[in-house]
PADOMAR-294048 format. One line per 10 residues: number of its first residue (from 1); their letters; for each residue x, y, z of N, C-alpha, C. Coordinates in nm, 2 decimals. Layout:
<atoms>
NUM> a> X Y Z X Y Z X Y Z  ...
</atoms>
This chain:
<atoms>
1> xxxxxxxxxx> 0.99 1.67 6.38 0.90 1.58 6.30 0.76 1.63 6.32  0.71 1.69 6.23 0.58 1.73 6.25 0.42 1.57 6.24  0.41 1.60 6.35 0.29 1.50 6.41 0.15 1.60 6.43  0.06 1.55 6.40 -0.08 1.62 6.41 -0.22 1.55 6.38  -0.31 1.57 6.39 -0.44 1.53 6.44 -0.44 1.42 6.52  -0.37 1.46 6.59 -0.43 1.36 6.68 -0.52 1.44 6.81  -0.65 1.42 6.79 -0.75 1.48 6.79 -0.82 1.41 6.97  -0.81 1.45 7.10 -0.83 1.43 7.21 -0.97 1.52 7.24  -1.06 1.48 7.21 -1.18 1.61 7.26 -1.22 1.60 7.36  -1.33 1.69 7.41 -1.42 1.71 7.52 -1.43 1.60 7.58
11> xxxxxxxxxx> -1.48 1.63 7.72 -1.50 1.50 7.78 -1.63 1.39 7.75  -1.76 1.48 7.70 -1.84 1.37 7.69 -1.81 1.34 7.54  -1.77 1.38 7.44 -1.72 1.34 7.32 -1.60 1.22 7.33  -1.53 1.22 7.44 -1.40 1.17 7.46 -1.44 1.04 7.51  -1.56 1.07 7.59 -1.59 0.94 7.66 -1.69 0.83 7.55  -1.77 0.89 7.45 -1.85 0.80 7.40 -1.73 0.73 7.28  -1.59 0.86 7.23 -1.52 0.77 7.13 -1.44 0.66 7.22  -1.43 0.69 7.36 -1.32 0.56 7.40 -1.44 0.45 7.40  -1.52 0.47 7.46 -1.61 0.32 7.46 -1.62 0.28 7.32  -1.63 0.34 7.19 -1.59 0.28 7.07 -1.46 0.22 7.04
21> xxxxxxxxxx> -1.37 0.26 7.08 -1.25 0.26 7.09 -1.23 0.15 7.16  -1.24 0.09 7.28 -1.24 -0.03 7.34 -1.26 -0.12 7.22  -1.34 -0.15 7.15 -1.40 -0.22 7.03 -1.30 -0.22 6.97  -1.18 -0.12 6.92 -1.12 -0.16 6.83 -0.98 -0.16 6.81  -0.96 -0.15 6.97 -0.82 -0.23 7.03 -0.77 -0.33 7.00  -0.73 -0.37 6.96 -0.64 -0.50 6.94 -0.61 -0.53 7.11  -0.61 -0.70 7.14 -0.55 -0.73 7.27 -0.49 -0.87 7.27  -0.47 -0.88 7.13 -0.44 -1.02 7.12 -0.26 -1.01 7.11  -0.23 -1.09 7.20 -0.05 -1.10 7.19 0.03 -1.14 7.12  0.09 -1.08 7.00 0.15 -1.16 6.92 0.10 -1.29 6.80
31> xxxxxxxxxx> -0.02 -1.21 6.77 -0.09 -1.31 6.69 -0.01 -1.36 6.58  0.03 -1.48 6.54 0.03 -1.53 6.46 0.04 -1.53 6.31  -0.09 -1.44 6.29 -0.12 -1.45 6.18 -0.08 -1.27 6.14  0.00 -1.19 6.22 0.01 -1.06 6.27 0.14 -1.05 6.10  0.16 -0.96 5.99 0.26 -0.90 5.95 0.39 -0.88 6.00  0.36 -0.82 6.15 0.50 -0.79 6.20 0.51 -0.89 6.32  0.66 -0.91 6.37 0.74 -0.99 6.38 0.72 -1.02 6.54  0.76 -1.08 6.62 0.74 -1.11 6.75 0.82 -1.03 6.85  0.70 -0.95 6.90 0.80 -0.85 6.99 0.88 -0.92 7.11  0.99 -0.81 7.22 1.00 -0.92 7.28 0.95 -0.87 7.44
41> xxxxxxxxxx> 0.82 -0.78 7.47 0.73 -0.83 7.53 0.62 -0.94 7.49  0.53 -0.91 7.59 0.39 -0.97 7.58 0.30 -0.86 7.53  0.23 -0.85 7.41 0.15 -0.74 7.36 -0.01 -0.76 7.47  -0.04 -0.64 7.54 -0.17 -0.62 7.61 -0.26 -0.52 7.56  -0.22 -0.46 7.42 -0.33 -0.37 7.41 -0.23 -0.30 7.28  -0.29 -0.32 7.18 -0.27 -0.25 7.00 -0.32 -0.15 6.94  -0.31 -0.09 6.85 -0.40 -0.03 6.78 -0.29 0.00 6.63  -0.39 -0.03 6.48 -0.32 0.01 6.43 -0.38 0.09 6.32  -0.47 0.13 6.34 -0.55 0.25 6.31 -0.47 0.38 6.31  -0.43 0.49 6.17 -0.39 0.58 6.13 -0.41 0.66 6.26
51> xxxxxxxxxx> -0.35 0.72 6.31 -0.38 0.82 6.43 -0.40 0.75 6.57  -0.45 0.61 6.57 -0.46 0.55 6.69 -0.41 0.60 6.78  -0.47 0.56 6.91 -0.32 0.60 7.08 -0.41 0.51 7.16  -0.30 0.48 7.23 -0.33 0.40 7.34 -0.25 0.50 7.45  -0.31 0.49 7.57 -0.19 0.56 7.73 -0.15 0.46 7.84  -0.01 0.55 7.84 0.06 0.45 7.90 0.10 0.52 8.02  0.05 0.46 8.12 0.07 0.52 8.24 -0.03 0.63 8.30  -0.11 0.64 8.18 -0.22 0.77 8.26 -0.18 0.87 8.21  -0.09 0.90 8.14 -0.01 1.08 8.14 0.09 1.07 8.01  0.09 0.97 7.94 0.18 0.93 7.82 0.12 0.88 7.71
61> xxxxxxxxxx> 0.14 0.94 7.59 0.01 0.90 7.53 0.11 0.83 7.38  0.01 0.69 7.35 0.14 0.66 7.24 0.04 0.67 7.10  0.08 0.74 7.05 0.00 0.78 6.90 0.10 0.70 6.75  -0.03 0.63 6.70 0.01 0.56 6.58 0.04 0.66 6.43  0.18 0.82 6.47 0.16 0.88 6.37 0.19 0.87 6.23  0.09 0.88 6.15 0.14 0.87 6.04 0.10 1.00 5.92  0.19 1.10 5.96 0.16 1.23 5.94 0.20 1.25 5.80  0.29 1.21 5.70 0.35 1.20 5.59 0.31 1.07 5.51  0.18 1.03 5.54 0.18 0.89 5.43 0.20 0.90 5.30  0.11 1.02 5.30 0.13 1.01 5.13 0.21 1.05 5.05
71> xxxxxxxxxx> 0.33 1.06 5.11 0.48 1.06 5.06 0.51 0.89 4.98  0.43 0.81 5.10 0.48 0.63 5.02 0.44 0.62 4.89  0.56 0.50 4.83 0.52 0.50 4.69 0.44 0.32 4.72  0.37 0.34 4.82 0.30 0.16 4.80 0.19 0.14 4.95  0.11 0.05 4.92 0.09 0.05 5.09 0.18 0.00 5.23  0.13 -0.01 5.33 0.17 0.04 5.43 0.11 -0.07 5.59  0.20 -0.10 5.66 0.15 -0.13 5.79 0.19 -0.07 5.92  0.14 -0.03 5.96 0.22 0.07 6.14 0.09 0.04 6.26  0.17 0.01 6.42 0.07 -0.04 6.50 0.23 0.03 6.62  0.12 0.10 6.72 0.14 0.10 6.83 0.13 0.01 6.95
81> xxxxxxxxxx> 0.17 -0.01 7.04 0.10 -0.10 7.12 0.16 -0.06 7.32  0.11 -0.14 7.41 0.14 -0.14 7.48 0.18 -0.28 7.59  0.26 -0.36 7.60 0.35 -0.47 7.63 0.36 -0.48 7.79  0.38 -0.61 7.81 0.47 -0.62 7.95 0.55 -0.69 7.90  0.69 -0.63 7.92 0.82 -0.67 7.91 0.93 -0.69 8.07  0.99 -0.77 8.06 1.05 -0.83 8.18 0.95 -0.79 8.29  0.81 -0.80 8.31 0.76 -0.81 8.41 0.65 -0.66 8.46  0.71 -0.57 8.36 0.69 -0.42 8.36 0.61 -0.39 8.27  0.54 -0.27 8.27 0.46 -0.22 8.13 0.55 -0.14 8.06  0.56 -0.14 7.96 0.61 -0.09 7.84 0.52 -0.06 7.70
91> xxxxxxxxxx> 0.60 0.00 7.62 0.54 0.04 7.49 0.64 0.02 7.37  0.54 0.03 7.27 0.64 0.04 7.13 0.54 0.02 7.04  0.63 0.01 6.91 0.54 0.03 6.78 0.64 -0.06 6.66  0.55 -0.08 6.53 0.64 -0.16 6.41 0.57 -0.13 6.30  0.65 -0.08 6.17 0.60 -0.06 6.07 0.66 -0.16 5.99  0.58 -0.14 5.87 0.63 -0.18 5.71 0.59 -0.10 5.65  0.71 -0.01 5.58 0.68 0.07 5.46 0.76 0.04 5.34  0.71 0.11 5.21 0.78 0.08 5.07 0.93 0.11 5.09  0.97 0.01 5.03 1.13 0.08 5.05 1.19 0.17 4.92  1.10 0.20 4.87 1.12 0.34 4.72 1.08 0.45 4.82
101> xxxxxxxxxx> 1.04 0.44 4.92 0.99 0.63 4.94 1.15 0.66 5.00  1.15 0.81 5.03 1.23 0.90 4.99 1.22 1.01 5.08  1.13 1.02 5.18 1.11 1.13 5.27 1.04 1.04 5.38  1.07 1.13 5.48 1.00 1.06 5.63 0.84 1.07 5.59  0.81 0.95 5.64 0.63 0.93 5.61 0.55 0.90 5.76  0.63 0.92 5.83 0.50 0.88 5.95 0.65 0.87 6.08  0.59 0.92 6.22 0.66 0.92 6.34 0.59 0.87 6.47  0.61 0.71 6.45 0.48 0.69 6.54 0.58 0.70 6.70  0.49 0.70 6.79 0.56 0.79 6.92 0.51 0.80 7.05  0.55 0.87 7.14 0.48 0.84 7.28 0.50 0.98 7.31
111> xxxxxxxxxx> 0.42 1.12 7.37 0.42 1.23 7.42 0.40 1.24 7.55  0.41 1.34 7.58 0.41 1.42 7.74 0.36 1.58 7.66  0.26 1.59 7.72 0.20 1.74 7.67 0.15 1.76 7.57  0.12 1.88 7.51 0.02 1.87 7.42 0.12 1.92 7.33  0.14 1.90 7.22 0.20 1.96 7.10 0.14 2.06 7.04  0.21 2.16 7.00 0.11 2.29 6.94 0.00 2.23 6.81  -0.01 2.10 6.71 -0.07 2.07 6.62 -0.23 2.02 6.66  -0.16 1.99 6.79 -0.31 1.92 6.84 -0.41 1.97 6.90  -0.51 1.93 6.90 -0.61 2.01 7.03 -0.59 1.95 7.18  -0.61 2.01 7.26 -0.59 2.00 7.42 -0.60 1.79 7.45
121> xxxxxxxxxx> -0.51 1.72 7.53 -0.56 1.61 7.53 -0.65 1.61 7.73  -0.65 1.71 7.71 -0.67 1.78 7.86 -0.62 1.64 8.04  -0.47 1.59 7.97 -0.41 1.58 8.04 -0.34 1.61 8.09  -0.32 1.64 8.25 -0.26 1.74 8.33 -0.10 1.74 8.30  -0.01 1.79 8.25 0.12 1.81 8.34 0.20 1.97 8.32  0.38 1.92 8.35 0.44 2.05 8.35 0.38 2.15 8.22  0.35 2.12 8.11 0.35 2.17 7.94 0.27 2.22 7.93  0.24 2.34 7.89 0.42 2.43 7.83 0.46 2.50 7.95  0.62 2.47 7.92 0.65 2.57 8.04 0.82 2.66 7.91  0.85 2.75 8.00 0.92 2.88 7.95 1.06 2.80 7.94
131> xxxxxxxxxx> 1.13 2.80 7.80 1.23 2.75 7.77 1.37 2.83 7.88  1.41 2.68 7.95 1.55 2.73 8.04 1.50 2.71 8.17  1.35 2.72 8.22 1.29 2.73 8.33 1.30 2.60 8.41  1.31 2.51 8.36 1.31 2.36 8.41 1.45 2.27 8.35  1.47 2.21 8.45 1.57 2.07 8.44 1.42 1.98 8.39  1.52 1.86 8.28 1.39 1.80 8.21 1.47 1.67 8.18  1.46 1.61 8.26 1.51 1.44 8.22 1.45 1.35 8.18  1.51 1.28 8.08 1.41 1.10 7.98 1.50 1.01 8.07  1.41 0.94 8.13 1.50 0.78 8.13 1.41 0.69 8.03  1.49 0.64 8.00 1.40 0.51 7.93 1.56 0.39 7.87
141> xxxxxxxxxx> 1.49 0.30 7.83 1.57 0.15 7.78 1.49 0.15 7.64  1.57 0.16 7.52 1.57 0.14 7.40 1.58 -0.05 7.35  1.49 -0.05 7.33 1.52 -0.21 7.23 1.46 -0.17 7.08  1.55 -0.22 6.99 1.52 -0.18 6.85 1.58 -0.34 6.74  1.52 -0.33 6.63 1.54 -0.38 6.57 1.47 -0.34 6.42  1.57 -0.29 6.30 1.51 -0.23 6.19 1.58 -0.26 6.07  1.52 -0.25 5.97 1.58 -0.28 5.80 1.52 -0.15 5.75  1.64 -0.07 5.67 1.60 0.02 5.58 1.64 0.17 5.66  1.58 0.29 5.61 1.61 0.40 5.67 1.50 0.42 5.77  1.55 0.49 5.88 1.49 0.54 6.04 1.54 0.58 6.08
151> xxxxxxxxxx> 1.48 0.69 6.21 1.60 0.72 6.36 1.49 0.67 6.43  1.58 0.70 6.58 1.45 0.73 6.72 1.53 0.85 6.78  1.41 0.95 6.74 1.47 1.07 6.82 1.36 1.14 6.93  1.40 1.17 7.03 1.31 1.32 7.10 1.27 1.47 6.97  1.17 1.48 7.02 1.07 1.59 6.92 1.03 1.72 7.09  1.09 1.83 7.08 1.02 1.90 7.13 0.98 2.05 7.02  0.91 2.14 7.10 0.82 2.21 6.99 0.84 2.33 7.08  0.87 2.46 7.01 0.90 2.63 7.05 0.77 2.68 6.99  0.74 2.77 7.09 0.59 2.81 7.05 0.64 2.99 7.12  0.57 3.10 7.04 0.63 3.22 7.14 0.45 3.31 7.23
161> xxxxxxxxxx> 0.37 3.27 7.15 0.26 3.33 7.22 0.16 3.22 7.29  0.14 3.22 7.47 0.06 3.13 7.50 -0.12 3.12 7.49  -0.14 3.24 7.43 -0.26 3.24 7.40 -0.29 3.22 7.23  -0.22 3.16 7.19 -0.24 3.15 7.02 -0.12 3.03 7.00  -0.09 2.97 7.07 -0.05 2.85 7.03 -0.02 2.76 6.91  -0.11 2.74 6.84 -0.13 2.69 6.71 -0.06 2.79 6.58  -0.07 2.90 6.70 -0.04 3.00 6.48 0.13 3.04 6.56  0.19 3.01 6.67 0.34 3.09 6.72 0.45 3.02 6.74  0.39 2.87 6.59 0.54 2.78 6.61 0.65 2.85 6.60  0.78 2.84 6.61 0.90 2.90 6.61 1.02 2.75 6.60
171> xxxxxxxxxx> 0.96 2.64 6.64 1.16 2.58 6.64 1.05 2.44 6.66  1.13 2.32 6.59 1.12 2.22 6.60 1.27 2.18 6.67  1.27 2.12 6.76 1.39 2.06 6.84 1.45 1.97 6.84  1.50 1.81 6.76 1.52 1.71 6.77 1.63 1.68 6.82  1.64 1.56 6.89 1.77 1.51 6.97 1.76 1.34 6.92  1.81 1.33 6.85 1.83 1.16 6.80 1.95 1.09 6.91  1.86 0.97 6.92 1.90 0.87 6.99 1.97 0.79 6.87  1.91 0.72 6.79 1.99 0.64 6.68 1.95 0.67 6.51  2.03 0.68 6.48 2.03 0.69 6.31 2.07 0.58 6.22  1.98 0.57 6.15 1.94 0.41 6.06 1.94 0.51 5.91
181> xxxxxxxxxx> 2.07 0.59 5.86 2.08 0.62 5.69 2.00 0.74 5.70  1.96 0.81 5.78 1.90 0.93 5.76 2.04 1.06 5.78  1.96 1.14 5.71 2.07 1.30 5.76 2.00 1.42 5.77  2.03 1.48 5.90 1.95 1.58 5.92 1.94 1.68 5.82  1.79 1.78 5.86 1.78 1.94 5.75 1.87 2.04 5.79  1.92 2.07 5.69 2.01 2.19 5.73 2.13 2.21 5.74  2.24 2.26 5.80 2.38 2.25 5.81 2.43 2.24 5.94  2.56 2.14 5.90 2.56 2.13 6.06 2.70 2.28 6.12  2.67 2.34 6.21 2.65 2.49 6.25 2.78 2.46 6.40  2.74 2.37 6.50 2.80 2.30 6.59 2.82 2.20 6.59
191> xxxxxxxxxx> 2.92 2.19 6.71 2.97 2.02 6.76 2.90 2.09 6.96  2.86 1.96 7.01 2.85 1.96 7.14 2.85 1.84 7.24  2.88 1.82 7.33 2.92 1.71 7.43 2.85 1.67 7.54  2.77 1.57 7.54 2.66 1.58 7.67 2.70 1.44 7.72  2.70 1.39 7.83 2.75 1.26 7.91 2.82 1.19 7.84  2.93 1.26 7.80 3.05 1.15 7.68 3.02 1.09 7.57  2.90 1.16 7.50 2.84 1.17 7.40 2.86 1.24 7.32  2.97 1.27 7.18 2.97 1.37 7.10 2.84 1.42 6.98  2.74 1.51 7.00 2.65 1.56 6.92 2.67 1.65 6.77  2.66 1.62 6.68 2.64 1.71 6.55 2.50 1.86 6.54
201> xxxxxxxxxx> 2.56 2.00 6.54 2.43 2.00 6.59 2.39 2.13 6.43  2.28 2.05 6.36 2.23 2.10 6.23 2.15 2.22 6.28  2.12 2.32 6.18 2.04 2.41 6.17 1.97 2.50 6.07  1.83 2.45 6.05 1.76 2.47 5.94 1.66 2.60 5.93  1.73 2.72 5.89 1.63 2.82 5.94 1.44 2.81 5.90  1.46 2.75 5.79 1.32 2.80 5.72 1.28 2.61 5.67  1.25 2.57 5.79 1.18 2.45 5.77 1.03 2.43 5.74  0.96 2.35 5.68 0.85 2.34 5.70 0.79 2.23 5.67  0.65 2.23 5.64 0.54 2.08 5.62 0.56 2.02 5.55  0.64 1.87 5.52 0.65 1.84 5.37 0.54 1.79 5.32
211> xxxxxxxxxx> 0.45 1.77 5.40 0.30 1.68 5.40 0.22 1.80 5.27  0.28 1.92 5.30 0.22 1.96 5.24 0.09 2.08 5.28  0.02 2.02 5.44 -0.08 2.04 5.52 -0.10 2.18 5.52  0.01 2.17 5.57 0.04 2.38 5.69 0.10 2.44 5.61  0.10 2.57 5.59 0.20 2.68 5.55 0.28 2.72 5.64  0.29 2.65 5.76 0.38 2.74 5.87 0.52 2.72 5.80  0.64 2.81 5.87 0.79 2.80 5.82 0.86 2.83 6.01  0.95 2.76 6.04 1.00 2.75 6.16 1.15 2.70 6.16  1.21 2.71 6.28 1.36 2.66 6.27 1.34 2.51 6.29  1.46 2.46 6.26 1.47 2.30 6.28 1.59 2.30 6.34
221> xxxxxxxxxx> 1.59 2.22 6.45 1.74 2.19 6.51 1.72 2.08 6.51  1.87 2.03 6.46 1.88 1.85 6.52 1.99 1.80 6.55  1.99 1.76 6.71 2.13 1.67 6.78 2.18 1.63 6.74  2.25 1.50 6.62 2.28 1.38 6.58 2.43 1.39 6.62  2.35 1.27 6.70 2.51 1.17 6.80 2.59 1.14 6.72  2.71 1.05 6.80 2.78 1.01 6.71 2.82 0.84 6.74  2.71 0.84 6.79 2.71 0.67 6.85 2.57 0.67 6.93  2.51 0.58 6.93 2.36 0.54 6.95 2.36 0.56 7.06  2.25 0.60 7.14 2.21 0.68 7.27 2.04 0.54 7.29  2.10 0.47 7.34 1.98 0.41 7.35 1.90 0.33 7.52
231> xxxxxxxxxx> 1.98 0.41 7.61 1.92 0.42 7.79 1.98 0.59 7.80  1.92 0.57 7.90 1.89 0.73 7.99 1.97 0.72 8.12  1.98 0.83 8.18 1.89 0.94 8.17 1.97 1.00 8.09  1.88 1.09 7.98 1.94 1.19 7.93 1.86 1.32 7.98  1.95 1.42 7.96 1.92 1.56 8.03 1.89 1.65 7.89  1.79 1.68 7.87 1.73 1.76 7.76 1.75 1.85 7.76  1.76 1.91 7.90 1.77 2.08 7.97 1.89 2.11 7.87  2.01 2.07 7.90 2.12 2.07 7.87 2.15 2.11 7.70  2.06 2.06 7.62 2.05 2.11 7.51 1.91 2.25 7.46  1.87 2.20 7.57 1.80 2.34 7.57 1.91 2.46 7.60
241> xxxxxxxxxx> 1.94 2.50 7.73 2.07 2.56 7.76 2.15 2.59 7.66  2.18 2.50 7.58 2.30 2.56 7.47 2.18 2.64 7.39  2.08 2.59 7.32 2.03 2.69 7.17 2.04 2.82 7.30  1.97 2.80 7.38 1.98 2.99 7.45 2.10 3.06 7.43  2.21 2.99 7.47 2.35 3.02 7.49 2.37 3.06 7.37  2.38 2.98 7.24 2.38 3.01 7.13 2.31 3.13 7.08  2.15 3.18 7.11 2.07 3.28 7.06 2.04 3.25 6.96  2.02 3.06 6.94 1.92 2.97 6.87 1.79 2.98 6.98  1.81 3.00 7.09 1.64 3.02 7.13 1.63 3.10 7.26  1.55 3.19 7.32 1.51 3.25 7.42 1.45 3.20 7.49
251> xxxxxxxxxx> 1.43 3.30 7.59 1.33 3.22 7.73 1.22 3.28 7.69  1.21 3.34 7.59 1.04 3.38 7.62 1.01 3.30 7.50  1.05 3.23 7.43 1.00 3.06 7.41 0.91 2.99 7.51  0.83 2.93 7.45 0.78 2.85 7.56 0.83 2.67 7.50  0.82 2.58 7.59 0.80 2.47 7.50 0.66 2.39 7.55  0.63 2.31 7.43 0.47 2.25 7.45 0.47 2.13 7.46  0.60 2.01 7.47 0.57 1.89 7.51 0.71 1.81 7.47  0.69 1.70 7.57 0.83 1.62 7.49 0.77 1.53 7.41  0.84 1.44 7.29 0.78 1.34 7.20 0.88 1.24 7.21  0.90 1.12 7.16 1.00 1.00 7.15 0.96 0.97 7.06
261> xxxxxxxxxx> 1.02 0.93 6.95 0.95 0.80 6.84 1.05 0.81 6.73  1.00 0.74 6.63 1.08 0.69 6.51 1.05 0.77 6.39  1.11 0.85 6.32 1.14 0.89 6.19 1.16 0.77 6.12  1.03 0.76 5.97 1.04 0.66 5.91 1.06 0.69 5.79  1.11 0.63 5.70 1.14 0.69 5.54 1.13 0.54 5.52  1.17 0.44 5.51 1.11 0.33 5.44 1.20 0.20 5.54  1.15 0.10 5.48 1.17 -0.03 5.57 1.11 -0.09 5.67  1.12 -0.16 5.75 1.05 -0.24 5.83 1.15 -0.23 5.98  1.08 -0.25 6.11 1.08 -0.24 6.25 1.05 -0.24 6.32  1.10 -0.27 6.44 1.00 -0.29 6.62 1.14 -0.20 6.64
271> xxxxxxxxxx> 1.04 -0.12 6.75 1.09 -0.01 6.85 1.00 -0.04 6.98  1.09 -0.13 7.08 1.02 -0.13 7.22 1.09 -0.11 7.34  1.01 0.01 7.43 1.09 0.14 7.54 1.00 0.10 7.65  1.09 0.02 7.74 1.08 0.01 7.85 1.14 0.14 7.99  1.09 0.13 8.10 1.14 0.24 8.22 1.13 0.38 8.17  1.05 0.43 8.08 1.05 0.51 7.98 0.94 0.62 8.14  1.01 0.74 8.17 0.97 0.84 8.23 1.02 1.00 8.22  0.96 1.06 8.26 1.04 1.22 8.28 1.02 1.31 8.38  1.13 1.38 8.44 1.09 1.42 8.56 1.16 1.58 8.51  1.06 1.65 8.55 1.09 1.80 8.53 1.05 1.87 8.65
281> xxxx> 1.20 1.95 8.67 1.23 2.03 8.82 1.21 2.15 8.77  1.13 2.27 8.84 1.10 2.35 8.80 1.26 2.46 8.87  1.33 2.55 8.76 1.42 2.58 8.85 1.39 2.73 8.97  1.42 2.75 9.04 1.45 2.85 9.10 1.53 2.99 9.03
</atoms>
C-alpha cells in the first residue's frame, strides 16, 4: 500500500510544527457531535487532518494516510487517534468514504521505521535492516468493526541500495490480517502455512502508483489468509524466509519499516489495536 508524505523534519522545524500541532489535536473523547461512531476506548488525543500523526509510545507513529483520495467519487472523513482501552494505551482510526469508489483511497496506519516515501522521522530503531537478518514479531489485539470494502494488513517495503533509498524500491510486502471484499494484485503463485493459518500468496511483478504520483514500478506480494488473523504474535520473519526461499527476494534487500493499517476502497469503520508491539532479534 503505498503511503507518503508524511513529512517529519529537522529538529527545530519539527519543534516549531509540534507546538502548532498541539493546537490542532483533537482531545476531546468521543464527542457527540463527532461523524463517527463510539469507540470502545476512551479517545486522549485525535487528529483528523490529511496526513496527520500522533505517536504512540515514543517509537510508533500513527499517520492519518490518505494517499489515494482522489480516487473518491464524493467527500470524505478519516481520523486517527490515540485511546485508553481496558486501562492501556492504545490506537486506532475511522473513516467514511463514498461507497461508488473502486480502488483503495487512503491506508490510515501506525509504522516502525521510516518507509522509503518519506523523509527521515529521525526516530531511532532496528530500520532498515538486511532482509533474513532478523526474527521480527507483531503482537497486537485487533478490534474492528466495518461496512463496505477494506483489509487490515502489515505493509513492509524492499529497498536494494542504502544510500539512495527513495529511487531503490524493489517489493511492496503485504500480510493481511482480515479481508472485508478486497482481492489482491496479481496472481496467486503459492499456498503457505504459518501458526495453523492457511495463506494465499499473490504475485504482481510490475506494480505501481495508482495515485498516479511516482513513476516507480516494483513487485507486490500479498499473504491473504484464509480466516481473519486478528491477535498476535505473528512472526513476519517467517514470510520473509519463504520470498528468499522462493527467490521472490534476497538478502541484499534491505527492509525500511513495518506498517499496520487499513486498505480502504469505500465504506465506513473503527479499527482499534491494543498491546500492539514488535520485537526484532537480530540473528547470528
Amino acid at each position: 500500500m503505498i503511503s507518503r508524505k508524511l513529512l517529519i523534519v529537522p529538529f527545530l522545524l519539527l519543534l516549531s510544527f509540534s507546538l502548532f500541532a498541539l493546537g490542532c489535536k483533537q482531545t476531546a473523547a468521543n464527542d457527540p457531535y463527532s461523524p463517527f461512531p463510539k469507540t470502545e476506548g476512551i479517545i486522549t488525543e485525535q487528529v483528523r487532518d490529511d496526513w496527520g500523526w500522533v505517536t504512540y509510545k515514543e517509537k510508533f507513529v500513527v499517520v492519518n494516510n490518505v494517499w489515494n483520495k482522489g480516487a473518491a467519487t464524493g467527500p470524505y472523513r478519516q481520523r486517527v487517534f490515540l485511546e485508553t482501552l481496558d486501562g492501556k494505551e492504545a490506537f486506532g482510526w475511522q473513516w467514511i468514504w463514498p461507497d461508488t469508489s473502486n480502488a483503495v483511497v487512503s491506508y490510515p496506519e501506525v509504522i516502525y521505521g521510516d518507509k522509503p516515501w518519506d523523509e527521515p522521522s529521525h526516530i531511532k530503531t532496528e530500520f532498515p535492516l538486511q532482509a533474513g537478518s532478523a526474527d521480527i514479531t507483531a503482537n497486537f489485539k485487533i478490534i474492528y468493526d466495518a461496512e463496505g470494502i477494506c483489509n487490515i494488513a502489515f505493509s513492509l517495503w524492499g529497498i536494494t541500495d542504502m544510500s539512495n533509498i527513495r529511487g531503490s524500491i524493489t517489493h511492496e510486502i503485504m500480510i493481511w490480517n482480515i479481508n472485508q471484499g478486497m482481492y489482491p494484485a496479481g496472481k496467486k503463485t503459492y499456498e503457505l502455512r504459518v501458526n495453523n493459518t492457511n495463506f494465499d500468496v499473490y504475485v504482481f511483478e510490475t506494480h505501481s502508483d495508482s495515485s498516479g504520483e511516482n513513476p516507480d514500478i516494483w513487485i507486490y506480494i500479498a499473504f491473504a489468509p484464509t480466516e481473519p488473523i486478528i491477535s498476535g504474535p505473528l512472526k513476519i520473519h517467517t514470510f520473509i524466509d519463504f520470498l528468499i526461499e522462493k527467490g521472490l527476494l534476497s538478502s541484499d534487500n534491505y527492509l525500511t519499516s513495518v506498517e499496520l493499517g487499513t486498505e480502504v476502497v469505500s465504506g465506513k469503520g473503527t479499527v482499534e489495536i491494543e498491546n500492539y508491539s514488535l520485537t526484532i532479534t537480530p540473528r547470528l
